[in-house]
C-alpha positions, 0 to 999 in steps of 0.5 A: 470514520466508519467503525471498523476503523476508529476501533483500530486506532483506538487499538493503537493509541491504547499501545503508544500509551502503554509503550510511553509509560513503559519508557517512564517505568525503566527510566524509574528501574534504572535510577533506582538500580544504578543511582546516580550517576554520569553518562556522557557522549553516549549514542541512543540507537533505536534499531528497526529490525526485521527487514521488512518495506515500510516508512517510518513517519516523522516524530518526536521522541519524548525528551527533556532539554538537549545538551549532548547524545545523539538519538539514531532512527535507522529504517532499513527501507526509507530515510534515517531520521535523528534528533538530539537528547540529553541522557542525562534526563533518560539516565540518572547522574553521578560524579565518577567519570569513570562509571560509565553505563553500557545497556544492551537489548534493552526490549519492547514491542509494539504491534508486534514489531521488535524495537531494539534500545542500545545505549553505547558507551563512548568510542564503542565500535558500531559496525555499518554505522548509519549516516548522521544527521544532526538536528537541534531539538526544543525543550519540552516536558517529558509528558508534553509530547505534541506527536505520537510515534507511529511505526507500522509494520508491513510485509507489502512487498514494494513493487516494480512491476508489469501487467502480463496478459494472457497472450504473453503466457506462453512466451513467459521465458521472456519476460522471466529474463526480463525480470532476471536482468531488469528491475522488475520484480512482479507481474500483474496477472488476470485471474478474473477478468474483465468479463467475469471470467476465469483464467484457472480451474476450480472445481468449488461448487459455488463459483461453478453455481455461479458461472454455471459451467464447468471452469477449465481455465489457461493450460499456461497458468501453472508452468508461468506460476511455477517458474514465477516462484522459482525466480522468486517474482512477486505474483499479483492476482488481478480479481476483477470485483464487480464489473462482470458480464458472466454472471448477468446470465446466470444470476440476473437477480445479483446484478444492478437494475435500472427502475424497471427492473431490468438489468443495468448496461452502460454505454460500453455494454458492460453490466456489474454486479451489485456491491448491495448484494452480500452474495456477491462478496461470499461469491468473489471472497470464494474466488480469492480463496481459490486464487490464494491456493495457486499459490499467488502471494497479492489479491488485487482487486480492480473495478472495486467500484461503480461505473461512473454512469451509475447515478440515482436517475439511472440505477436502483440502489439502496439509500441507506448507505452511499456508495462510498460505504458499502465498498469500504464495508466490501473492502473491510470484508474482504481483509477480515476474511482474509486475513489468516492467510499470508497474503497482500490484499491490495486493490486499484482505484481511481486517480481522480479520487485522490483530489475529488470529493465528487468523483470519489462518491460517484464511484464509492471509492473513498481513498482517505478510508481504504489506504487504512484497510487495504495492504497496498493500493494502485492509484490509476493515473496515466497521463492520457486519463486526465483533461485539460487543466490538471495539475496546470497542464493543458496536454496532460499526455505531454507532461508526464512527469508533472501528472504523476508528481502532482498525484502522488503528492496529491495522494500523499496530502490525503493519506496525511490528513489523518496523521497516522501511517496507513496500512496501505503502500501507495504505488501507482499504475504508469503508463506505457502505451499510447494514447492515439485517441488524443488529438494532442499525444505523443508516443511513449517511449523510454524518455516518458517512462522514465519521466513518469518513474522519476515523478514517483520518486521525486514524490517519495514514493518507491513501487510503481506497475506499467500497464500494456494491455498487450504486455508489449513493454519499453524496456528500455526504460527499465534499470538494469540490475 
């Protein structure tokens, strides 16, 4: 694993370590302040506060032989998670039924995310207390702990949301109402599009330099921002990285060249910038630093990549490094950079990489790596998009919920091969058009929708964005709030 990456977990395995033998260090502080005494039928609550979106991983709490007590792991996003344990091996014992310990606020951090222990005393009223599952628990040596606990803290907001396209900007009451009355909470805008283009105005020298003309932007782009915060709508900045035609006319020299040198132009006509190039990072890391003063609250990048026809009999590229490599130092980069801002960096990837090797080193997107760096990550993978065969659907386009199911479990496998929580919330782009180009389709309605939102589910997963490219949305498909 790439550098950037073992240095964080090192960074993390040194906190659980510390966080274990601060454990040992109270344990030993409470047996010599309060000796030995006896408590019994007593509730060990963690409380995660903070209110913020993340999973909690399943783990083992380190403990002795269980005979009684209950441990409580209360998430206020995901699923409660409960494992006996015998407080007579956490506290010292005694003989007087009637000294009983109560500890509150007993406090400790780790990756800056405050973990509360409170010991209730027998009968002792818990206000909303969390539903109980109850789960036997084997004996094990307090210094024999087969999992690390892992808690992430995240402040990626869990998405349901749409793309909104730049003809839809003047009708934005709309979709405001929308969002007001449905559960959707997000929209996806286009900052940098797919040519190379800007939807906003910038006066930075070197995006100008780069364009080379001045960039006046979308007269509607302000009004839609405005009543975007005021509604309290998550705003999502789609910066289209490499793929870009406009700066193949101004700076032929920082795009991909085939062996002749001349300019690279797939079958679409389309031409990208060279991920190479550590000018274009600087050039698309001053882009997003625009974006970031409109006031949007997530960078998303998209065409992170290659084009897939970029093979080495047809481009020119270094050797030195893969393509895999260069987008994970690019994507590295641009976090780094990024991240004194109050921001979510996320991007858009591929849905065949989440199971294939190949396609994965074809189009330099390494899923296992950038669900590590980035804050969120859309895996594409619309129904119409997969072959024959995938995920045992001859017509993946009539099986909806099982393309999307497959995926996210696939995604989840992959994310789960390390055995640490990544830093990235998955949520996947859906589809909501329909794929007329198929000789066997059919039209997607709100039953399609839905099918594809229950898979998501039924994965595990929460967010998830439709995609229109003419922002005209199944509504019906969406829950009512």
């Amino acid at each position: 694993m790439y550098s950037y990456l073992e240095n964080n977990r090192k960074k993390k395995n040194k906190k659980r370590i510390a966080i274990i033998v601060i454990l040992i260090i109270l344990y030993e502080v409470i047996k010599i302040s309060w000796g030995m005494m006896t408590v019994t039928n007593q509730k060990l609550e963690y409380v995660l506060n903070g209110g913020m979106n993340f999973e909690i991983p399943t783990f083992e709490f380190p403990t002795l032989p269980t005979t009684s007590g209950l441990l409580m792991v209360n998430s206020p996003q995901t699923t409660e998670q409960f494992l006996n344990i015998d407080e007579e091996s956490f506290l010292p014992t005694q003989t007087t039924e009637q000294d009983k310990v109560f500890f509150n606020n007993l406090l400790y951090i780790e990756d800056e995310f405050d973990i509360e222990i409170i010991l209730l005393r027998e009968n002792e009223d818990i206000q909303e207390e969390p539903l109980i599952l109850e789960q036997e628990t084997k004996e094990e040596e307090i210094d024999e702990i087969e999992e690390d606990i892992i808690i992430e803290e995240t402040h990626t907001q869990t998405v349901k949301g749409i793309y909104l396209p730049t003809t839809k900007w003047e009708a934005i009451d709309e979709f405001i109402e929308l969002a007001n009355t449905t559960e959707i909470n997000s929209f996806v805008l286009d900052m940098k599009n797919d040519k190379g283009y800007f939807l906003f105005s910038t006066d930075n020298p070197l995006i100008e330099q780069m364009i080379g003309q001045q960039i006046v932007g979308n007269k509607y782009l302000p009004d839609v921002l405005e009543k975007m915060e005021n509604n309290d709508i998550h705003s999502i900045a789609r910066v289209v990285a490499f793929k870009d035609s406009a700066i193949a006319k101004t700076h032929p020299d920082q795009m991909i060249k085939d062996y002749d040198g001349n300019i690279y132009t797939n079958a679409a006509g389309e031409t990208w910038l060279n991920p190479y190039d550590e000018r274009n990072w600087e050039y698309l890391l001053e882009v997003c630093k625009e974006v970031i003063a409109l006031g949007f609250d997530e960078i998303q990048f998209d065409y992170i990549r290659f084009h897939e026809s970029m093979n080495e009999e047809r481009v020119d590229l270094p050797t030195d490094k893969s393509k895999a490599e260069i987008i994970t130092e690019f994507t590295t980069y641009m976090v780094e950079k990024l991240s004194p801002y109050d921001v979510t960096i996320s991007a858009s990837v591929f849905g065949t990489i989440l199971t294939s090797d190949i396609d994965a080193q074809i189009v330099g997107q390494d899923y296992s790596s950038l669900v590590y760096l980035l804050d969120a990550i859309y895996p594409m993978v619309y129904p119409s998009h997969y072959s024959s065969g995938w995920y045992g659907q001859e017509n993946p386009d009539l099986a909806p919920y099982e393309i999307i199911l497959g995926a996210m479990i696939d995604s989840n496998k992959k994310v789960a091969q390390f055995g640490e929580e990544p830093t990235a919330k998955v949520m996947p782009w859906l589809q909501d058009f329909t794929a007329t180009w198929l000789s066997s389709y059919q039209r997607y309605e709100a039953e399609q929708i839905l099918e594809q939102i229950n898979g998501v589910y039924d994965a595990g997963l929460e967010g998830w964005v439709l995609w229109n490219a003419s922002g005209n949305y199944t509504t019906e498909a969406l829950l009512i709030e």
